[in-house]
Biopython code that builds the backbone (N, CA, C, O; Angstrom):
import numpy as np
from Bio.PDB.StructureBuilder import StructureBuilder

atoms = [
    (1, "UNK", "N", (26.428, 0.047, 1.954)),
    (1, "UNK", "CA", (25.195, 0.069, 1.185)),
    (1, "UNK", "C", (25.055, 1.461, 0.564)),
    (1, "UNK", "O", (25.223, 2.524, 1.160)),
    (2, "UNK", "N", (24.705, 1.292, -0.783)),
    (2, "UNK", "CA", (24.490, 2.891, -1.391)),
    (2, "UNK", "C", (23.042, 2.924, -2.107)),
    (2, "UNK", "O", (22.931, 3.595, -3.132)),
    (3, "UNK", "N", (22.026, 2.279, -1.642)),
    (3, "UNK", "CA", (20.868, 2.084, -2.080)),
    (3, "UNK", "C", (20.238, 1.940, -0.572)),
    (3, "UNK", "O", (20.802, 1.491, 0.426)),
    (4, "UNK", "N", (18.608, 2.565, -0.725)),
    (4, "UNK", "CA", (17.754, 2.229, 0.247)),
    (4, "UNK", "C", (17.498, 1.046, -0.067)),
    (4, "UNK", "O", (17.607, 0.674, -1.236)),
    (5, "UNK", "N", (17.050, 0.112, 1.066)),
    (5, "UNK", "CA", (15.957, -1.318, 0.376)),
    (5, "UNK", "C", (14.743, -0.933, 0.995)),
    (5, "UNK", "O", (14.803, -0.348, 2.076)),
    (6, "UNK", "N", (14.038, -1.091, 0.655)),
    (6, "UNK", "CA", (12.136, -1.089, 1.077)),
    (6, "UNK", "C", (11.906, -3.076, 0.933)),
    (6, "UNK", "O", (11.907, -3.859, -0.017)),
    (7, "UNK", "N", (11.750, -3.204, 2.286)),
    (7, "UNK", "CA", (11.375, -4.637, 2.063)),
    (7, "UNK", "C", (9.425, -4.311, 2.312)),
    (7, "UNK", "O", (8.897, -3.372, 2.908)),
    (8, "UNK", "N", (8.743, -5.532, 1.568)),
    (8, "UNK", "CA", (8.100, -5.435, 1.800)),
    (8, "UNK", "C", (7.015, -6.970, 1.913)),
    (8, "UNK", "O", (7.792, -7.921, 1.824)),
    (9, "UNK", "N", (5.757, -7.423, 2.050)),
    (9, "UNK", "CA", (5.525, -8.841, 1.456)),
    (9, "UNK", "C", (4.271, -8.616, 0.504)),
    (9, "UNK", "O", (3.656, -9.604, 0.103)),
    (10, "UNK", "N", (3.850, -7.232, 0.105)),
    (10, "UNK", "CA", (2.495, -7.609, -0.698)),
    (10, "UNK", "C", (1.255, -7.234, -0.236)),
    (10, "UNK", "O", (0.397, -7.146, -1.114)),
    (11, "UNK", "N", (0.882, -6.962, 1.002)),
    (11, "UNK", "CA", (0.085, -6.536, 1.900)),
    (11, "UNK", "C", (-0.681, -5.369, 1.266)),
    (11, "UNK", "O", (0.200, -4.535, 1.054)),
    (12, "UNK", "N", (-1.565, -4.987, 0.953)),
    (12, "UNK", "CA", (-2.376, -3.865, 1.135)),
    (12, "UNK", "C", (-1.532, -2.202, 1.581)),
    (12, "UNK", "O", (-1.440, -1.101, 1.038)),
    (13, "UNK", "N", (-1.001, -2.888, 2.973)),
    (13, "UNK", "CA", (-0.624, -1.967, 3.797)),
    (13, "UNK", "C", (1.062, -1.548, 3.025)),
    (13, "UNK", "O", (1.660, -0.482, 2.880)),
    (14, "UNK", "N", (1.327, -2.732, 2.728)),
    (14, "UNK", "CA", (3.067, -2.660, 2.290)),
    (14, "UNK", "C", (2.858, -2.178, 0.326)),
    (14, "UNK", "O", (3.656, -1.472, -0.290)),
    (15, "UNK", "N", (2.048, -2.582, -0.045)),
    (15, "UNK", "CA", (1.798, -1.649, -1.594)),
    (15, "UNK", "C", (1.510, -0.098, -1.479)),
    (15, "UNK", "O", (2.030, 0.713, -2.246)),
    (16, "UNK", "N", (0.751, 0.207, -0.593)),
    (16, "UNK", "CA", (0.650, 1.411, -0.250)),
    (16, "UNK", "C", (1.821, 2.477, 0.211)),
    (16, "UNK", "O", (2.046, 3.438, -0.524)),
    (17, "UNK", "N", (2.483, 2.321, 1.301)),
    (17, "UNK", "CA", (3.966, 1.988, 1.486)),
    (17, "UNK", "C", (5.390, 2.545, 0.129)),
    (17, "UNK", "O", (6.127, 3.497, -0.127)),
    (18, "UNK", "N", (5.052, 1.225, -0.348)),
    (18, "UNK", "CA", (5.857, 1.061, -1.820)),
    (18, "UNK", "C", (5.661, 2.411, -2.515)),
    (18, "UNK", "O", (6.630, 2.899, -3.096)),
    (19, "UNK", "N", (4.378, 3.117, -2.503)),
    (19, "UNK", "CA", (3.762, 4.230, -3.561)),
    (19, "UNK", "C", (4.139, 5.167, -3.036)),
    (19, "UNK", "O", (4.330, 6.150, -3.751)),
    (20, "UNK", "N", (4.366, 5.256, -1.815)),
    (20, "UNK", "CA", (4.628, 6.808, -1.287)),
    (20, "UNK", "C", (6.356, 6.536, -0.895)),
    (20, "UNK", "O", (6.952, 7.482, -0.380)),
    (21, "UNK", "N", (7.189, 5.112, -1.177)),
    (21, "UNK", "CA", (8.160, 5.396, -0.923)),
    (21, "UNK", "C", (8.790, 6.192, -2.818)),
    (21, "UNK", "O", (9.432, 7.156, -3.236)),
    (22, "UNK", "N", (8.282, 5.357, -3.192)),
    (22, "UNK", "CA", (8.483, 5.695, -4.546)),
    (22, "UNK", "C", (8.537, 7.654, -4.791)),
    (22, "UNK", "O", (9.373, 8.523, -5.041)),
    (23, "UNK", "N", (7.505, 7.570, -4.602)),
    (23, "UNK", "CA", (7.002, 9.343, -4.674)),
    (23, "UNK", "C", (8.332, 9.567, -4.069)),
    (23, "UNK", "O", (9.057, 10.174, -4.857)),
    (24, "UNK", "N", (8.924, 9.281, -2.909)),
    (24, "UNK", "CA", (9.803, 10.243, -2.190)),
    (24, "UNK", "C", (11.429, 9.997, -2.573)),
    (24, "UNK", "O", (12.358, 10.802, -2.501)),
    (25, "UNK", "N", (11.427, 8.510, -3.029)),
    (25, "UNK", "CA", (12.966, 8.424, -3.520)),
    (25, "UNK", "C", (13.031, 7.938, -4.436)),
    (25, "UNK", "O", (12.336, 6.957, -4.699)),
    (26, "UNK", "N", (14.025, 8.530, -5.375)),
    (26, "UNK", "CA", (13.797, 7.623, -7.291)),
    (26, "UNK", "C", (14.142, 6.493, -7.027)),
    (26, "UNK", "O", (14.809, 6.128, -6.059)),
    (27, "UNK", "N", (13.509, 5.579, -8.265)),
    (27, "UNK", "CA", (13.557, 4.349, -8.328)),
    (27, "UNK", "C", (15.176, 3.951, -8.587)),
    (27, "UNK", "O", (15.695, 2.876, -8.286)),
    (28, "UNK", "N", (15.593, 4.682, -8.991)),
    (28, "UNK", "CA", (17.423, 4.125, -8.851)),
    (28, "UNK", "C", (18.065, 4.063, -7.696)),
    (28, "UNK", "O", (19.152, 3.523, -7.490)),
    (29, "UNK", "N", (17.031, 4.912, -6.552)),
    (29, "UNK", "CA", (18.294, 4.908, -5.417)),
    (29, "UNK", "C", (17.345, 4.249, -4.188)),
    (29, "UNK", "O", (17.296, 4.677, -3.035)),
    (30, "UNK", "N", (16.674, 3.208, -4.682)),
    (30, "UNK", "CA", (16.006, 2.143, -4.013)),
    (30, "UNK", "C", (15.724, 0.864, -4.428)),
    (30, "UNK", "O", (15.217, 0.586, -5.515)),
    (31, "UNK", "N", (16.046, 0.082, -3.574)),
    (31, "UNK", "CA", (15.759, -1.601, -4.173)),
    (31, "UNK", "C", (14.423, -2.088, -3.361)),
    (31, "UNK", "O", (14.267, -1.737, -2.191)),
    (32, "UNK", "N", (13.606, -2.792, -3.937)),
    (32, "UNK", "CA", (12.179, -2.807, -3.568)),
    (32, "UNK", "C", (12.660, -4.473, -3.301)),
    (32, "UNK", "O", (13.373, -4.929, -4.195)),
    (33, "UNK", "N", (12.329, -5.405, -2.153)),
    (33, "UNK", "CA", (12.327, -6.471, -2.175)),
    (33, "UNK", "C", (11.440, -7.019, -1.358)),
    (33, "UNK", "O", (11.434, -6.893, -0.133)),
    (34, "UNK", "N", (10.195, -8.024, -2.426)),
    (34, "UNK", "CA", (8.930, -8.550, -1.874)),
    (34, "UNK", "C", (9.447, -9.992, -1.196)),
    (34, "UNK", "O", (9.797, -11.070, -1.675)),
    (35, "UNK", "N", (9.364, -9.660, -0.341)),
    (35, "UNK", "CA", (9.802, -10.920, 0.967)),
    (35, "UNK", "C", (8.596, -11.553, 1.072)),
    (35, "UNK", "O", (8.413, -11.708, 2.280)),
    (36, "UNK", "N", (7.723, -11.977, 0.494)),
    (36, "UNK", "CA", (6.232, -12.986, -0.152)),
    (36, "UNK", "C", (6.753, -13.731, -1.216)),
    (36, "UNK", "O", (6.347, -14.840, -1.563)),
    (37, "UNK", "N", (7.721, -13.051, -1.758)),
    (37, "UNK", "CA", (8.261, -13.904, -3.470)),
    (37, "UNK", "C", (9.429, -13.973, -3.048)),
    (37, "UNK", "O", (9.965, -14.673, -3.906)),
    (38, "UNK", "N", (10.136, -13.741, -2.360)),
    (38, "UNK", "CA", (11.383, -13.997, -2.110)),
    (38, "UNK", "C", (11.701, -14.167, -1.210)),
    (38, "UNK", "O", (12.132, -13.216, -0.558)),
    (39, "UNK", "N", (11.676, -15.409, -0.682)),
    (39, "UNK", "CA", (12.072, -15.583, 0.733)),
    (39, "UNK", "C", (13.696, -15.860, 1.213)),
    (39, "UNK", "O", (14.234, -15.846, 2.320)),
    (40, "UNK", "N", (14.168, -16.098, -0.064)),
    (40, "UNK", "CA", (15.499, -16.194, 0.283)),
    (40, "UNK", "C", (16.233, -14.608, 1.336)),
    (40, "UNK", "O", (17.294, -14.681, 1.955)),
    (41, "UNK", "N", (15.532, -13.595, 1.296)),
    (41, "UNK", "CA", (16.156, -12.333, 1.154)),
    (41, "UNK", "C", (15.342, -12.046, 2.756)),
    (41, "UNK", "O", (15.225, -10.896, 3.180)),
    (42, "UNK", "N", (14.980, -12.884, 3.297)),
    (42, "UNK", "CA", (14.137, -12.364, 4.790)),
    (42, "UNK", "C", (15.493, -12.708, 5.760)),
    (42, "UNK", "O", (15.538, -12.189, 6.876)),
    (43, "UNK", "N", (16.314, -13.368, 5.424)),
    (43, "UNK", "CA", (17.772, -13.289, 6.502)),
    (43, "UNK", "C", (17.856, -12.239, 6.121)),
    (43, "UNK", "O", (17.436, -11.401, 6.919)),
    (44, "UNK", "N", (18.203, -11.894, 5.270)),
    (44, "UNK", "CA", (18.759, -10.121, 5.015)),
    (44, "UNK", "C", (18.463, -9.268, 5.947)),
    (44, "UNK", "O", (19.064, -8.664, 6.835)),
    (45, "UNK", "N", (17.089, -9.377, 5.433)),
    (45, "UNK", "CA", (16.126, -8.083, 5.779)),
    (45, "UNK", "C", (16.228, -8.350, 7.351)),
    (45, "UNK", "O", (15.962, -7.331, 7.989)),
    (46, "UNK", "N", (16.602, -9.660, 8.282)),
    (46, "UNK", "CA", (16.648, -9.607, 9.624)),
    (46, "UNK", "C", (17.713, -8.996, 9.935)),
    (46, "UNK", "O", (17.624, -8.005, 10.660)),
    (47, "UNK", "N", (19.058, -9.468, 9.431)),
    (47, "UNK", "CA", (20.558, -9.074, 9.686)),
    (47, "UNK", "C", (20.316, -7.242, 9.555)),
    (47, "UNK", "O", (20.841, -6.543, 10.421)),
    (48, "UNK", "N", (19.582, -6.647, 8.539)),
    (48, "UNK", "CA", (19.570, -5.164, 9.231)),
    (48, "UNK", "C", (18.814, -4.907, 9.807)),
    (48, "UNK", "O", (18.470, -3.733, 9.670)),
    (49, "UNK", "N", (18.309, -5.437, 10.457)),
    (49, "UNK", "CA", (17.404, -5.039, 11.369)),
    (49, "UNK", "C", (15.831, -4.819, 11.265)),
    (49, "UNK", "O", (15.143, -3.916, 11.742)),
    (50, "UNK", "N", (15.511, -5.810, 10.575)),
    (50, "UNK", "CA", (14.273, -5.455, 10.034)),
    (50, "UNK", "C", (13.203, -6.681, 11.137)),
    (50, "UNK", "O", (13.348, -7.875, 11.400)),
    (51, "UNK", "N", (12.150, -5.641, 11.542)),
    (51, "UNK", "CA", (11.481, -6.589, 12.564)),
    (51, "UNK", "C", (10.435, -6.329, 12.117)),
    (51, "UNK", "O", (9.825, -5.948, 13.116)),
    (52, "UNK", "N", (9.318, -6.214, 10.744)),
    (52, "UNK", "CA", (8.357, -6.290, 10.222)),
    (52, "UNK", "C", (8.462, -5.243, 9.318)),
    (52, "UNK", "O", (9.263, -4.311, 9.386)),
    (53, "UNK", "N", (7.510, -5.460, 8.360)),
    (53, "UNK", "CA", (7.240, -5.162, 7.386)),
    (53, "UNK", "C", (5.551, -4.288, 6.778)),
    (53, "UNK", "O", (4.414, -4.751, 6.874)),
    (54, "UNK", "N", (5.927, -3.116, 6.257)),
    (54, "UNK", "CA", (6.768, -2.903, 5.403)),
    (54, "UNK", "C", (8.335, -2.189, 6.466)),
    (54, "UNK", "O", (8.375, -1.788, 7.629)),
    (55, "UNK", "N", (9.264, -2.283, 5.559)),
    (55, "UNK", "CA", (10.068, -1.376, 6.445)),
    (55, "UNK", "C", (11.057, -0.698, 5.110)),
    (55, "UNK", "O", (10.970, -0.918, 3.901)),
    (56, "UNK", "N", (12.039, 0.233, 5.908)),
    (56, "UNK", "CA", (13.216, 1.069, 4.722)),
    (56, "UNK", "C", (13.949, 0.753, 5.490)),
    (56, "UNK", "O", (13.768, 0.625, 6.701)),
    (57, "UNK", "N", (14.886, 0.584, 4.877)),
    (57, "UNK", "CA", (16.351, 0.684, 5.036)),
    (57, "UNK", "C", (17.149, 1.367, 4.573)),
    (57, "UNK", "O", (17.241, 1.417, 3.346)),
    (58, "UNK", "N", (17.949, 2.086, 5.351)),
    (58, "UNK", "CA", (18.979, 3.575, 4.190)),
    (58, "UNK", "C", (19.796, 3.184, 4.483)),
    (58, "UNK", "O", (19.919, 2.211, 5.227)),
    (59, "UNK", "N", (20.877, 4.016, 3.835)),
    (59, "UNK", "CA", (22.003, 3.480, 3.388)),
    (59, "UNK", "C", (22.761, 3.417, 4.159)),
    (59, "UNK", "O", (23.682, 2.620, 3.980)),
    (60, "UNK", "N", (22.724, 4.312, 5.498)),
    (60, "UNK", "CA", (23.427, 4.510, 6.398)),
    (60, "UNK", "C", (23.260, 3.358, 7.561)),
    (60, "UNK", "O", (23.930, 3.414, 8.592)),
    (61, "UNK", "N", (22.103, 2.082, 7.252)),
    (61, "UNK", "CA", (21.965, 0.843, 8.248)),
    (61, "UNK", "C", (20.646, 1.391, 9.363)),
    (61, "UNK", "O", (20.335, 0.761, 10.373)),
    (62, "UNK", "N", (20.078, 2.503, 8.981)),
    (62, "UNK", "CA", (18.988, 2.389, 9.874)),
    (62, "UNK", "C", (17.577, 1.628, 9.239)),
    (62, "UNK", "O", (17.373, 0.993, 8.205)),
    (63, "UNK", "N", (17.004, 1.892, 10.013)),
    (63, "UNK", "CA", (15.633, 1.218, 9.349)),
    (63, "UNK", "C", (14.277, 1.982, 10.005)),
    (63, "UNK", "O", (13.878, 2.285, 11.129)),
    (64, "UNK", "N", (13.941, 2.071, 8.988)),
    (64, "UNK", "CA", (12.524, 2.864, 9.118)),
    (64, "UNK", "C", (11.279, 1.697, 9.161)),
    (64, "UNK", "O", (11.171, 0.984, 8.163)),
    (65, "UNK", "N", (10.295, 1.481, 10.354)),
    (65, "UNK", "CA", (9.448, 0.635, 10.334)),
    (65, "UNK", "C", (8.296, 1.279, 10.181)),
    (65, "UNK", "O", (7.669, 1.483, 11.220)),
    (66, "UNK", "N", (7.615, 1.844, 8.699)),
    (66, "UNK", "CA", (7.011, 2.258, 8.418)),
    (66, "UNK", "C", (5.273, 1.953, 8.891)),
    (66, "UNK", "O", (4.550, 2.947, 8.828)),
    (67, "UNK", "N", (4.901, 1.198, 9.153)),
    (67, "UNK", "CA", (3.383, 0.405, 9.753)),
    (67, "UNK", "C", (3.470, -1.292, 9.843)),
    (67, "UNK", "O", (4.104, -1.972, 9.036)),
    (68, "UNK", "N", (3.001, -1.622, 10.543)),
    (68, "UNK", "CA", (2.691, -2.932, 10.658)),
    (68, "UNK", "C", (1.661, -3.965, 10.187)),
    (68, "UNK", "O", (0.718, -4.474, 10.791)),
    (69, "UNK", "N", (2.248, -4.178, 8.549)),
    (69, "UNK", "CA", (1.757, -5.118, 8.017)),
    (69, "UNK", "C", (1.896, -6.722, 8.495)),
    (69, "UNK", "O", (1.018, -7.554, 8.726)),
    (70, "UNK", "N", (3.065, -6.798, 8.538)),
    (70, "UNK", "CA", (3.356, -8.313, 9.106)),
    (70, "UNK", "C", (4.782, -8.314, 9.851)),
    (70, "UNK", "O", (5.390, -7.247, 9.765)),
    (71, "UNK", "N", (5.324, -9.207, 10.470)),
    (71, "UNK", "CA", (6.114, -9.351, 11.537)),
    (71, "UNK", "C", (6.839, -10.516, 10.331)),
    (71, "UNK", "O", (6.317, -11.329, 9.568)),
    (72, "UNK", "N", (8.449, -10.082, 10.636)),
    (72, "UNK", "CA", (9.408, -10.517, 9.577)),
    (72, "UNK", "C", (9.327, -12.465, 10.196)),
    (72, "UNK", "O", (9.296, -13.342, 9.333)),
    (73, "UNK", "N", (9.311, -12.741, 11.296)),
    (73, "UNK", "CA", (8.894, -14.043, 11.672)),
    (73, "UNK", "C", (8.135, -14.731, 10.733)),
    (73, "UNK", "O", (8.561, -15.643, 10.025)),
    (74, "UNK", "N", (6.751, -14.183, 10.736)),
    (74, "UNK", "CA", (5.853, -14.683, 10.207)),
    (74, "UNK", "C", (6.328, -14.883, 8.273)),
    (74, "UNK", "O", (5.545, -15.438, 7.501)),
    (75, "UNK", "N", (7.449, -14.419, 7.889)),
    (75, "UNK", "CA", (7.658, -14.821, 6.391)),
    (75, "UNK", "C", (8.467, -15.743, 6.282)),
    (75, "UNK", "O", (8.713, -16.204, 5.168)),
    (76, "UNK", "N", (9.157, -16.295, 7.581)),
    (76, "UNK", "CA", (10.466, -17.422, 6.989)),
    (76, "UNK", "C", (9.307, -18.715, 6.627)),
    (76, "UNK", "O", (9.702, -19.785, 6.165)),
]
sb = StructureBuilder()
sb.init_structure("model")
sb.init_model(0)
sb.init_chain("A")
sb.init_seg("    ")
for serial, (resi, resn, name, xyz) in enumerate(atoms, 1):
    if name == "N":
        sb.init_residue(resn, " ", resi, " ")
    sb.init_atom(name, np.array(xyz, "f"), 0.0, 1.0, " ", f" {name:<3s}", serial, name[0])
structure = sb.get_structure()
């Protein structure tokens, strides 16, 4: 992976999130994916490890679980 992903679903909490991930990493070297509109992409976001949302993902396979908007369960 050579891009962060920021998953997120839309939340209040996860737009907010989005704004200050933005501020901190350019928009080229992040993929923003709303797991509310896209549900195809919530296996993804499980396979790295993503156990709610909003969360980051870097490139290196960690994941940052930034606050607890919603629990990745609750989007399949």
């Amino acid at each position: 992976m050579t891009k962060s992903i920021f998953y997120h679903a839309g939340c209040p909490i996860c737009v907010s999130a989005e704004k200050d991930i933005l501020n901190f990493i350019p928009e080229n070297e992040v993929q923003v994916i709303h797991l509310g509109e896209n549900k195809t992409k919530v296996k993804d976001a499980e396979e790295a490890g993503v156990k709610s949302v909003p969360a980051l993902v870097l490139p290196n396979g960690n994941v940052l679980h930034i606050n607890f908007g919603a629990s990745i369960k609750d989007l399949r």
